[in-house]
Residue frames as a rotation matrix with the C-alpha (Angstrom) as fourth column:
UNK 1
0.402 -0.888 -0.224 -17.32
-0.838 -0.258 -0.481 -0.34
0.369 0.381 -0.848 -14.50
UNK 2
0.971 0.181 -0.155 -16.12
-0.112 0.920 0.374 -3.99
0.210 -0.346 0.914 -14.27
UNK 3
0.551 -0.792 -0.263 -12.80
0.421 0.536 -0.732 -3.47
0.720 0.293 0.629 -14.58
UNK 4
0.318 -0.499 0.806 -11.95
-0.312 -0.858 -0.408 -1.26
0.895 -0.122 -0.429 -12.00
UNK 5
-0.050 -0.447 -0.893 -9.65
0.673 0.646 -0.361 -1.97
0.738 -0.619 0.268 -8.88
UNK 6
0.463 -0.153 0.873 -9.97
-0.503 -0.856 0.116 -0.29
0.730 -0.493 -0.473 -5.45
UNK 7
-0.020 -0.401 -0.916 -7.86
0.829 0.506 -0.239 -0.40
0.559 -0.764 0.323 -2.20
UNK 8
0.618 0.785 -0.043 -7.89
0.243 -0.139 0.960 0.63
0.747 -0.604 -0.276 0.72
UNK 9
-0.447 -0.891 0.077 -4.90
-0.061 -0.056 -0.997 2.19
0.893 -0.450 -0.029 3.27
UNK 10
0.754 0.643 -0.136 -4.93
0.171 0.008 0.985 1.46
0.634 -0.766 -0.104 6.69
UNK 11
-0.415 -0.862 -0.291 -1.85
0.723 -0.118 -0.680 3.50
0.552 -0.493 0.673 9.16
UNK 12
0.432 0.105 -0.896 -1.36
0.865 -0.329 0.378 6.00
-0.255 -0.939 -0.233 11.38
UNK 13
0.992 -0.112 0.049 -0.62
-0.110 -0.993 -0.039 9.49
0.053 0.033 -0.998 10.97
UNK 14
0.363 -0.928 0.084 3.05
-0.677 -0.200 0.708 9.83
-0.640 -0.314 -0.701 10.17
UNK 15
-0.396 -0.704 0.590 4.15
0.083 0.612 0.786 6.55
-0.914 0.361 -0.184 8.84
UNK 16
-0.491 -0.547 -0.678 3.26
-0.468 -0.491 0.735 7.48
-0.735 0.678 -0.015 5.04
UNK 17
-0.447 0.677 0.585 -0.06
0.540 0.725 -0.427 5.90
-0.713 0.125 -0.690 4.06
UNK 18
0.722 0.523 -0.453 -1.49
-0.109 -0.561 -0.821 9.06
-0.683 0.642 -0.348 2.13
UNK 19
-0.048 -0.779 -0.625 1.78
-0.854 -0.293 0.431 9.34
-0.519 0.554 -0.651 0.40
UNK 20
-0.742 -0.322 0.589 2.05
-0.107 0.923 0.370 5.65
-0.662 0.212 -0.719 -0.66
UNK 21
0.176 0.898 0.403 -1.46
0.681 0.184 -0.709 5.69
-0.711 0.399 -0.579 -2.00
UNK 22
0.776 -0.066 -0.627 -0.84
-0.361 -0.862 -0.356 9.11
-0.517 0.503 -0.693 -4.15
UNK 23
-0.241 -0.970 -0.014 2.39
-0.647 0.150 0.747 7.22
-0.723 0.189 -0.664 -5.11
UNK 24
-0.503 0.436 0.746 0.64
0.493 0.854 -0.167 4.21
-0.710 0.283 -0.645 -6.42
UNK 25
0.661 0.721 -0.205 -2.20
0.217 -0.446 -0.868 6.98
-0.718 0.530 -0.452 -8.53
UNK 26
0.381 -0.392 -0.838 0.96
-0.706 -0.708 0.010 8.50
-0.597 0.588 -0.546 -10.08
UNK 27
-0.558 -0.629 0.542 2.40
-0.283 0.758 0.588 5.08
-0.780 0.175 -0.600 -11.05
UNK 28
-0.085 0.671 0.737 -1.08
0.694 0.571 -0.439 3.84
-0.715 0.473 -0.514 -12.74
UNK 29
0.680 0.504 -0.532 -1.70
0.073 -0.769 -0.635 7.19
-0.729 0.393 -0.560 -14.11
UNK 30
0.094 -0.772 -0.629 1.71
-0.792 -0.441 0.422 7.23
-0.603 0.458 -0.653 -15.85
UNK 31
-0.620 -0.130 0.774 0.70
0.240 0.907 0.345 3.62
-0.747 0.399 -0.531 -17.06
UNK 32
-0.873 0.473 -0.124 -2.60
-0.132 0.016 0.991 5.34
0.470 0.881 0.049 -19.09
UNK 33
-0.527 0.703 -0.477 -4.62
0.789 0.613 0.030 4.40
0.314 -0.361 -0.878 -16.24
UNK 34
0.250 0.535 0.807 -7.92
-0.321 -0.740 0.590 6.64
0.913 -0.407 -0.013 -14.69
UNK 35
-0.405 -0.265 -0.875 -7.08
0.711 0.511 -0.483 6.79
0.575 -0.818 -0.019 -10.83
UNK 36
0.656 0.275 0.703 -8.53
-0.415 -0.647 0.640 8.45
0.631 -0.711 -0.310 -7.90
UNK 37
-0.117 -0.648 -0.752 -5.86
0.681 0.499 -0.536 8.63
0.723 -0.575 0.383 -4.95
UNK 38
-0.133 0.243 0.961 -7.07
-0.480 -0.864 0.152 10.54
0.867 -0.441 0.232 -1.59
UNK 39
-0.930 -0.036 -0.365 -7.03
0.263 0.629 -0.731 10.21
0.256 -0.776 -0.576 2.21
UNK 40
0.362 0.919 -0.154 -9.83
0.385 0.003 0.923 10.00
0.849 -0.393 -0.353 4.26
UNK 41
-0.579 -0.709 -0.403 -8.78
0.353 0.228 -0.907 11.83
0.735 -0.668 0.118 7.94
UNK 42
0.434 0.775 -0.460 -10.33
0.575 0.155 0.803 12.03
0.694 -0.613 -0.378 11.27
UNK 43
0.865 -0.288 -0.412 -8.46
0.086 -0.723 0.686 13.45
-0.495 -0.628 -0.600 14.05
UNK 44
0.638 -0.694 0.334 -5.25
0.289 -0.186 -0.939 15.17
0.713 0.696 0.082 12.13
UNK 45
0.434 -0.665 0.607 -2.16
-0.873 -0.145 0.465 14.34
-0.221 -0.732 -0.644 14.87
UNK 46
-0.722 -0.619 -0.310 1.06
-0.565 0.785 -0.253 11.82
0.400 -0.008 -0.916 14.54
UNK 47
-0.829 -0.079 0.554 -0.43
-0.478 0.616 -0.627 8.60
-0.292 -0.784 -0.548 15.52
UNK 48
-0.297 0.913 0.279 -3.88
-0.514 0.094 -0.853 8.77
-0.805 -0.397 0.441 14.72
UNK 49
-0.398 0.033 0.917 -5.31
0.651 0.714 0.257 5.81
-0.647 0.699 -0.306 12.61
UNK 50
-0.319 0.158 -0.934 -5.78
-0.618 -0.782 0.078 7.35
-0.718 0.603 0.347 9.07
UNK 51
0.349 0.683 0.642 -7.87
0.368 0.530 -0.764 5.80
-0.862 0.503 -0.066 5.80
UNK 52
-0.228 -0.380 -0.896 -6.32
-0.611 -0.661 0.436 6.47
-0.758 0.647 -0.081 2.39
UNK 53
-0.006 0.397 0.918 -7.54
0.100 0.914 -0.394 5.12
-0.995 0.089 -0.045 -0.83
UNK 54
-0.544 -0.568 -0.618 -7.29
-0.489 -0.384 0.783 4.30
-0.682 0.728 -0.069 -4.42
UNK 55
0.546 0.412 0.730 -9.04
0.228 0.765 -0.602 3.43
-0.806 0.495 0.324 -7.63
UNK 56
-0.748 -0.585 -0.314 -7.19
-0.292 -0.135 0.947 2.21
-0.597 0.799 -0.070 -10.63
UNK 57
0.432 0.675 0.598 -9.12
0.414 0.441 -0.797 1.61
-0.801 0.591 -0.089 -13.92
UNK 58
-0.691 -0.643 0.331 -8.18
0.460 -0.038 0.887 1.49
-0.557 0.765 0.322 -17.69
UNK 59
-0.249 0.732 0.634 -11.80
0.407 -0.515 0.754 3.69
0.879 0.446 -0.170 -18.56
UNK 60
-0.687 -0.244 0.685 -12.71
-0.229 -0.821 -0.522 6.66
0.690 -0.515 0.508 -16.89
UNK 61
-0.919 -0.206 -0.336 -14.03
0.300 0.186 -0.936 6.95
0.255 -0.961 -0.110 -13.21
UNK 62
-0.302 0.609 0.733 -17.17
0.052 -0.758 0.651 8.19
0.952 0.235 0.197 -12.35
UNK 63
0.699 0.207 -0.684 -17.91
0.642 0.238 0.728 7.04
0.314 -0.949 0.033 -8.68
UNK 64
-0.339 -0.809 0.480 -16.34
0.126 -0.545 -0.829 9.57
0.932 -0.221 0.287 -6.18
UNK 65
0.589 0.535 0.606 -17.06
-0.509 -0.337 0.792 8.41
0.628 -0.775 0.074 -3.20
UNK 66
0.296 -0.143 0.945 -15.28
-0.933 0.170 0.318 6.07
-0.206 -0.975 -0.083 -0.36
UNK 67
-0.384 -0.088 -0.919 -14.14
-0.096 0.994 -0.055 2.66
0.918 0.068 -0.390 -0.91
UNK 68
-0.010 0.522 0.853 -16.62
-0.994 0.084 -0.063 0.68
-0.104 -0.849 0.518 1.08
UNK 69
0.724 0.284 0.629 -15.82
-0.248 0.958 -0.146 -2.75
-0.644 -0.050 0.763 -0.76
UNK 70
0.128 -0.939 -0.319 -12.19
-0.925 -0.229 0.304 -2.89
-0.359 0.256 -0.898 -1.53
UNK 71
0.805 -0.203 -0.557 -10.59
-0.197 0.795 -0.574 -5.33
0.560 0.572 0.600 -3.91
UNK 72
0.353 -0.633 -0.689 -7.59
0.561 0.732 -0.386 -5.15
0.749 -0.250 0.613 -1.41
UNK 73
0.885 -0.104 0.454 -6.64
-0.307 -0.863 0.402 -3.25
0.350 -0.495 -0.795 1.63
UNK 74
0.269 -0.931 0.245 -3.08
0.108 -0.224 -0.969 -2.20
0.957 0.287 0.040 2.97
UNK 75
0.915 0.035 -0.401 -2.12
0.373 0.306 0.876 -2.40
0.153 -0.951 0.267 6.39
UNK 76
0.397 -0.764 0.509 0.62
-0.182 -0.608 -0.772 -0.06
0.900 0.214 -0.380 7.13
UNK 77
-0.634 -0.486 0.602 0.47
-0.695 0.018 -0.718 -0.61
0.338 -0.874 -0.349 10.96
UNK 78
-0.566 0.165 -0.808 -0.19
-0.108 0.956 0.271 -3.79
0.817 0.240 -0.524 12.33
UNK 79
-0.957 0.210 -0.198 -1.47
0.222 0.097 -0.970 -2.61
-0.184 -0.973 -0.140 15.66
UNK 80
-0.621 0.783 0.021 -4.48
-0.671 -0.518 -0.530 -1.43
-0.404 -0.343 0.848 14.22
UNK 81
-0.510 0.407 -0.758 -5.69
-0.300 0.741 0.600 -4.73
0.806 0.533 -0.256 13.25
UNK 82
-0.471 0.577 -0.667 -7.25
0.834 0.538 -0.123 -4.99
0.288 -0.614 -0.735 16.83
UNK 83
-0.802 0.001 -0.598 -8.26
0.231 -0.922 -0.311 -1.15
-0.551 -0.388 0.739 16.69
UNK 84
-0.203 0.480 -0.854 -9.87
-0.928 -0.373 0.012 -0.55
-0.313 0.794 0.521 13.43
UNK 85
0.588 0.155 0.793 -12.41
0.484 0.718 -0.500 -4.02
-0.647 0.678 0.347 11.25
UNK 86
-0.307 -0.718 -0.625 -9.54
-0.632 -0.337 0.698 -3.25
-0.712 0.609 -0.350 8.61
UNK 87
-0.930 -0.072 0.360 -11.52
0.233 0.641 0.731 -6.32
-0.283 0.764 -0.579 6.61
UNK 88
-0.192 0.767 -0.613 -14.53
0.108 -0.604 -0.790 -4.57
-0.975 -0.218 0.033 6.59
UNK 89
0.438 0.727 -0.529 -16.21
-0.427 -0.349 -0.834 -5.21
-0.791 0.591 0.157 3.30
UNK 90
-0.399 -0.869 -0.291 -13.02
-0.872 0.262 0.413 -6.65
-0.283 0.419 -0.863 1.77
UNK 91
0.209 -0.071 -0.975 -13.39
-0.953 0.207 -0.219 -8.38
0.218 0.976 -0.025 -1.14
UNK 92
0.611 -0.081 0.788 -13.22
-0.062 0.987 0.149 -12.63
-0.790 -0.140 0.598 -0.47
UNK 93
0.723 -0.538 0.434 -11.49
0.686 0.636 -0.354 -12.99
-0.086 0.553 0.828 -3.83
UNK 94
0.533 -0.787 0.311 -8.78
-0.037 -0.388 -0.921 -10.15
0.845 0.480 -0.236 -3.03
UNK 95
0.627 -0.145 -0.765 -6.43
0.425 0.887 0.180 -9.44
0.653 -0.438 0.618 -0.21
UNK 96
0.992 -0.012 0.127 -4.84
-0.100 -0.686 0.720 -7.89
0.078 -0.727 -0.682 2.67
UNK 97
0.325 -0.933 0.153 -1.53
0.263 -0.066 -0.962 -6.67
0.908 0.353 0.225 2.76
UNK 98
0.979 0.108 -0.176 -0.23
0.200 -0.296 0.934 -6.49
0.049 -0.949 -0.312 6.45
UNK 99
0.191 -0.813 0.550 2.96
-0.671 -0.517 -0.531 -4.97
0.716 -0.268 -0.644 8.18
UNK 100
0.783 0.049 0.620 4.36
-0.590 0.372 0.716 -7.67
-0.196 -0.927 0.320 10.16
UNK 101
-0.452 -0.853 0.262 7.45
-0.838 0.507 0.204 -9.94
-0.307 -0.128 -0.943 11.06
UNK 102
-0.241 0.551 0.799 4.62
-0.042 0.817 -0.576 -12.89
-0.970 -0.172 -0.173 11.51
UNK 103
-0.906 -0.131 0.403 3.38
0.219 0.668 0.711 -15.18
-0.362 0.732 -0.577 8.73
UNK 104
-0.404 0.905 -0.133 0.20
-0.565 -0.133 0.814 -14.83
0.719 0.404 0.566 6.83
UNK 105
-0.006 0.759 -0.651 -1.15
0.349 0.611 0.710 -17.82
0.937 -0.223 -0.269 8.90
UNK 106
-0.791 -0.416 -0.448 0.07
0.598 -0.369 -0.712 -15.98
0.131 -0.831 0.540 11.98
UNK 107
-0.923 0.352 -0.155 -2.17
-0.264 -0.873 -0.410 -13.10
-0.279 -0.337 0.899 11.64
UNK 108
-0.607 0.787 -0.108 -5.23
-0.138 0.029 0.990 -14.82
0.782 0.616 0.091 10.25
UNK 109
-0.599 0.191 -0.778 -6.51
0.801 0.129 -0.585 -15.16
-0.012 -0.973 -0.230 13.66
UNK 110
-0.532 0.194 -0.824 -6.72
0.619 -0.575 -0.535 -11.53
-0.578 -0.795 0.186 13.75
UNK 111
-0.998 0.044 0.050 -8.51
0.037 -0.255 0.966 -11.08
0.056 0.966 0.253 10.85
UNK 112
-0.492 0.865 -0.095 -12.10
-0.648 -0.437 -0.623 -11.27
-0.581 -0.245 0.776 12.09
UNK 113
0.139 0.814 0.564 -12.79
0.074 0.559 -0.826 -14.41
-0.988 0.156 0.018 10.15
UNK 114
-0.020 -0.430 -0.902 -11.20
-0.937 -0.307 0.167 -13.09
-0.349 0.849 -0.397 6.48
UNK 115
0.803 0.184 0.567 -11.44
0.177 0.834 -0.522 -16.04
-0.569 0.520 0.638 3.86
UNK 116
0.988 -0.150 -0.044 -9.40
-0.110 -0.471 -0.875 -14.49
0.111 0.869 -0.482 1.42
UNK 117
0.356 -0.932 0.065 -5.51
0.521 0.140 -0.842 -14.08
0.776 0.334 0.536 0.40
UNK 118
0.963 -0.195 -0.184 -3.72
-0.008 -0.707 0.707 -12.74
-0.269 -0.680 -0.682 3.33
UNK 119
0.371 -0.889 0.269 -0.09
0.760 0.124 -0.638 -11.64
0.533 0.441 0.722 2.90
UNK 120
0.848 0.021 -0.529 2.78
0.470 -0.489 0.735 -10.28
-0.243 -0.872 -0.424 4.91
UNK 121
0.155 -0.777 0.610 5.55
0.481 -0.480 -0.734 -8.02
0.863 0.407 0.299 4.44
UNK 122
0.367 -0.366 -0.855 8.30
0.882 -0.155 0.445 -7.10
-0.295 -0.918 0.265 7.33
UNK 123
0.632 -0.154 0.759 8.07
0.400 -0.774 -0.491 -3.37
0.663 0.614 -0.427 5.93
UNK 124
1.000 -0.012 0.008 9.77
-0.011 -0.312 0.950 -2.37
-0.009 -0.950 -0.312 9.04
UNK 125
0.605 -0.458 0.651 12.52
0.334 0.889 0.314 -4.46
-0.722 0.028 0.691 8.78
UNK 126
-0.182 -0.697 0.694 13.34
0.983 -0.103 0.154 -3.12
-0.036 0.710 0.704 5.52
UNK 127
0.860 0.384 0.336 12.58
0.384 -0.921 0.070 0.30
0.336 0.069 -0.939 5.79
UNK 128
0.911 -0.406 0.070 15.37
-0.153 -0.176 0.972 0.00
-0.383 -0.897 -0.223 8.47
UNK 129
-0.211 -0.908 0.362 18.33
0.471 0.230 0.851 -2.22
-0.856 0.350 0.380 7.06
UNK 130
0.135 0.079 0.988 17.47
0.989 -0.066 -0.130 -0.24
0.055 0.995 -0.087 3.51
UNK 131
0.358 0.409 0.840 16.96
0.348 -0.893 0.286 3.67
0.866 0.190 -0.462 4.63
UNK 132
-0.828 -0.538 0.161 18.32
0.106 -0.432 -0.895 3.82
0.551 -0.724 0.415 8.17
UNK 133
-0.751 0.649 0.120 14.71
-0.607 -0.608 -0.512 4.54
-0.260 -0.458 0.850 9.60
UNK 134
-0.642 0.657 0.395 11.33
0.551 0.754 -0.359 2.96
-0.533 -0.013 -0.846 9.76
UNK 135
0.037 0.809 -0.586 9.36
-0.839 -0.294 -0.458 4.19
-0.543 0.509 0.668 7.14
UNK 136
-0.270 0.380 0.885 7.00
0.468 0.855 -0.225 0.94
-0.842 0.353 -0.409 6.18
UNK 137
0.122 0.947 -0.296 5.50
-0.118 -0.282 -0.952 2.97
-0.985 0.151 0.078 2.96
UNK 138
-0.305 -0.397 -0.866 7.96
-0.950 0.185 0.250 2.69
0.061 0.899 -0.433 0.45
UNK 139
-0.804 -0.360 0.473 8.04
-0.548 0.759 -0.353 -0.96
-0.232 -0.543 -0.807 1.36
UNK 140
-0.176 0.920 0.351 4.17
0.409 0.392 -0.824 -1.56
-0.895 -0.002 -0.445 1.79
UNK 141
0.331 0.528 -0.782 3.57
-0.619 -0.504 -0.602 0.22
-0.712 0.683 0.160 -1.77
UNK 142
-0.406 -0.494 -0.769 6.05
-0.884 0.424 0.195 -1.99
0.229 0.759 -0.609 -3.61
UNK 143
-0.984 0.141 0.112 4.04
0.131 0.987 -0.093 -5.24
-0.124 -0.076 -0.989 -2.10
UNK 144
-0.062 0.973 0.223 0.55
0.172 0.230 -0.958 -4.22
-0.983 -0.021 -0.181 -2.90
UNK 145
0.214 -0.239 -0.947 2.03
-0.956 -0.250 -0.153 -3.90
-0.201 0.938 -0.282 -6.44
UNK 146
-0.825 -0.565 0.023 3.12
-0.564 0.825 0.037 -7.42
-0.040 0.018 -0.999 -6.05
UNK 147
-0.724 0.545 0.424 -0.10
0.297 0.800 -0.522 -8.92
-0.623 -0.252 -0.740 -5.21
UNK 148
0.045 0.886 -0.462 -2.33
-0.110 -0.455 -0.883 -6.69
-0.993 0.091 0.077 -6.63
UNK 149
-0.155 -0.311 0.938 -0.87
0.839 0.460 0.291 -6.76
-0.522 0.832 0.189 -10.17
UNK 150
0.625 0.655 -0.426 -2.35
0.437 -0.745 -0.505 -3.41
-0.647 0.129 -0.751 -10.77
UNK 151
0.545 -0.710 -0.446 0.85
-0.818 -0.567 -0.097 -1.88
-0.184 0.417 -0.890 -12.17
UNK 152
0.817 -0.514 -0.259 2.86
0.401 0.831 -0.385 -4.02
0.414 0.211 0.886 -14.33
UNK 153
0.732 -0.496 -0.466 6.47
0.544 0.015 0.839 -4.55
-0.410 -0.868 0.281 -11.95
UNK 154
-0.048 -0.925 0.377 9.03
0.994 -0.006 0.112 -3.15
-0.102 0.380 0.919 -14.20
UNK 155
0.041 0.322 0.946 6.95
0.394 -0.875 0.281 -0.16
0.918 0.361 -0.163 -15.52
UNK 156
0.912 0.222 -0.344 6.51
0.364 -0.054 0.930 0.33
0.187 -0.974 -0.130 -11.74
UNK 157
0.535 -0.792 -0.294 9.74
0.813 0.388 0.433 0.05
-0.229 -0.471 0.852 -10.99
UNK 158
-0.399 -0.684 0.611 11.20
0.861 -0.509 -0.007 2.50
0.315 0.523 0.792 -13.73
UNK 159
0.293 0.488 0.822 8.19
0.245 -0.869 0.429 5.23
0.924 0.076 -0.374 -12.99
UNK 160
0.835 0.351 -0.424 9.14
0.525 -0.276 0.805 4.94
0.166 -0.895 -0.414 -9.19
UNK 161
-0.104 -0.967 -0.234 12.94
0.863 -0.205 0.462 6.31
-0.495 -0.153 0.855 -9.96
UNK 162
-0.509 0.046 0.860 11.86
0.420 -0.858 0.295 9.03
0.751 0.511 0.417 -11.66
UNK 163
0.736 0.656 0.166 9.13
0.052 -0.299 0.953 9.84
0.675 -0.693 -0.254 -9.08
UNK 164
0.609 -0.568 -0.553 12.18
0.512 -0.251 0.821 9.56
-0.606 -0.784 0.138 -6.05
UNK 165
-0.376 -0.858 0.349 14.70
0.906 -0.420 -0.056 11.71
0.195 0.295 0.935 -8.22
UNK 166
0.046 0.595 0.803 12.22
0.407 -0.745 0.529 14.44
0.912 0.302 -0.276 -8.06
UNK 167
0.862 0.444 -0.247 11.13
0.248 0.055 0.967 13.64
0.443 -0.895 -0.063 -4.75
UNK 168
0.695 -0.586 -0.418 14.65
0.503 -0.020 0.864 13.62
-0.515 -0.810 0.280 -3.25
UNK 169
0.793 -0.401 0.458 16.26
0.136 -0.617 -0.775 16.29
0.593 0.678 -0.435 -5.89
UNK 170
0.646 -0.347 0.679 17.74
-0.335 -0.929 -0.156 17.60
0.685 -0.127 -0.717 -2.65
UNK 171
-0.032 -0.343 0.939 18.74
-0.878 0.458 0.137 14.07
-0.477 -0.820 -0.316 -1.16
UNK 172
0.255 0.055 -0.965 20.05
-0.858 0.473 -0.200 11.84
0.445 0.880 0.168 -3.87
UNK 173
-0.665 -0.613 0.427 21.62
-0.747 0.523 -0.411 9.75
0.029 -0.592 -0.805 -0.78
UNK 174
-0.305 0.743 0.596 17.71
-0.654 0.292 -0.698 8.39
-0.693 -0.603 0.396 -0.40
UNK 175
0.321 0.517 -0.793 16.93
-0.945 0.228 -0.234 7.22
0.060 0.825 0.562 -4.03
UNK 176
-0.205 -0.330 -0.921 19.04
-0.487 0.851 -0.196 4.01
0.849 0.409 -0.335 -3.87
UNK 177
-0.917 0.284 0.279 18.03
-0.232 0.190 -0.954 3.60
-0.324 -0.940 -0.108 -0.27
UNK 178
-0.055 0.997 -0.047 14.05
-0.731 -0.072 -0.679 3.60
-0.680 -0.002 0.733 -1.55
UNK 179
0.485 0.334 -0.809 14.50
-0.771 0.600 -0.215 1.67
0.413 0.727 0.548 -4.89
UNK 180
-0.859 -0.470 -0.201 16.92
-0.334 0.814 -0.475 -1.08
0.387 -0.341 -0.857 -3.02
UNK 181
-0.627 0.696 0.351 13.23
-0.376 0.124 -0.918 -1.32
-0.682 -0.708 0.184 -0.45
UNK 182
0.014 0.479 -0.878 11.09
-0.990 -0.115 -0.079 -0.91
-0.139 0.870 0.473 -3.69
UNK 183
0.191 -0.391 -0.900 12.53
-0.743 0.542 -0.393 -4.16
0.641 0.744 -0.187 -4.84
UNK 184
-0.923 -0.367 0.119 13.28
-0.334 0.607 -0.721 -6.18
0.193 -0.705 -0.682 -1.78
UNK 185
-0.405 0.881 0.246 9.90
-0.729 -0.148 -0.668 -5.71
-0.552 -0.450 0.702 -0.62
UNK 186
0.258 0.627 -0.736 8.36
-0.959 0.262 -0.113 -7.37
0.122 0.734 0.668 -4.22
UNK 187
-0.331 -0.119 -0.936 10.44
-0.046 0.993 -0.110 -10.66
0.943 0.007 -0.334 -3.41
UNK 188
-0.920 -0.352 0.173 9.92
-0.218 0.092 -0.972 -10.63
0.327 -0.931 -0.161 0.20
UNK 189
-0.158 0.986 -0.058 6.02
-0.987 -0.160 -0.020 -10.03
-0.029 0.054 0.998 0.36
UNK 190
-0.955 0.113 0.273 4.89
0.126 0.992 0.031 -13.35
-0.268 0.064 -0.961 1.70
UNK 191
-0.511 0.660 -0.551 1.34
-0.664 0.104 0.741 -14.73
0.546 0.744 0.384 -0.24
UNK 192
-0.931 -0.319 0.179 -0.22
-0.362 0.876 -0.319 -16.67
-0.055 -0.362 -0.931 1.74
């Protein structure tokens, strides 16, 4: 299957890596696409580093295993770039999406040697001045949409307001709070 795209989540219990990934499956899926969207988890407590992952493809799936050579992996929490080989197997001609304030060339350092596209986004940052609270996931989903190309941006866009009306049926206060992130995030997201 040549066409098919996988990534790879890398966070911490709590901050909204499974979700983001499952977010992303519904997005492709709602494009026509075959997706597989599921965490991987290890010790199940706030905090602990978690694995979540996704394939997108425009012909059906058959592999159902791990992502062990990712076309691009997600970085939700930046501390665990000295915890966890987050490039591990990663793809030279795709790229790593990181949580951080710091520049792409900043963090290549801590990359273990990465060739590839690195790219940052201050998901924090906006989570905060956008939602009131730090939740990097909205954020970190709308920039691996950015680089990745996987989901064209508009279709994206329109499927994720439907997907938060649902979601917040019972807290319409959040929806412009998420799509304002959504959208910041896609210009912000440095390439580097």
């Amino acid at each position: 299957m040549k066409d098919i795209v996988e990534i790879r989540w890398h966070g911490r219990g709590g901050q909204g890596a499974k979700t983001a990934s499952l977010l992303l499956a519904d997005a492709a899926f709602n494009t026509g696409k075959y997706v597989q969207g599921f965490p991987e988890y290890g010790p199940e407590r706030m905090g602990a580093p978690i694995t979540a992952y996704n394939r997108i493809s425009s012909e059906r799936i058959t592999v159902h295993s791990n992502i062990y050579e990712p076309d691009y992996v997600v970085v939700v929490d930046e501390t665990l770039l000295s915890a966890v080989n987050v490039t591990a197997g990663l793809k030279k001609g795709g790229a790593i999406v990181i949580n951080s304030h710091k520049t792409p060339e900043e963090v290549r350092p801590l990359l273990k040697g990465y060739e590839g596209k690195v790219c940052t986004i201050d998901a924090g940052k906006i989570s905060e001045e956008e939602l009131g609270k730090n939740f990097p996931n909205t954020p970190m989903l709308a920039a691996i949409v950015k680089v990745s190309g996987v989901v064209e941006e508009q279709e994206f866009i329109k499927d994720m307001e439907g997907s938060f009306q649902h979601k917040f049926a019972s807290k319409p206060q959040m929806i412009d709070g998420n799509m304002r992130a959504l959208k910041r995030s896609m210009k912000e997201v440095q390439i580097g």
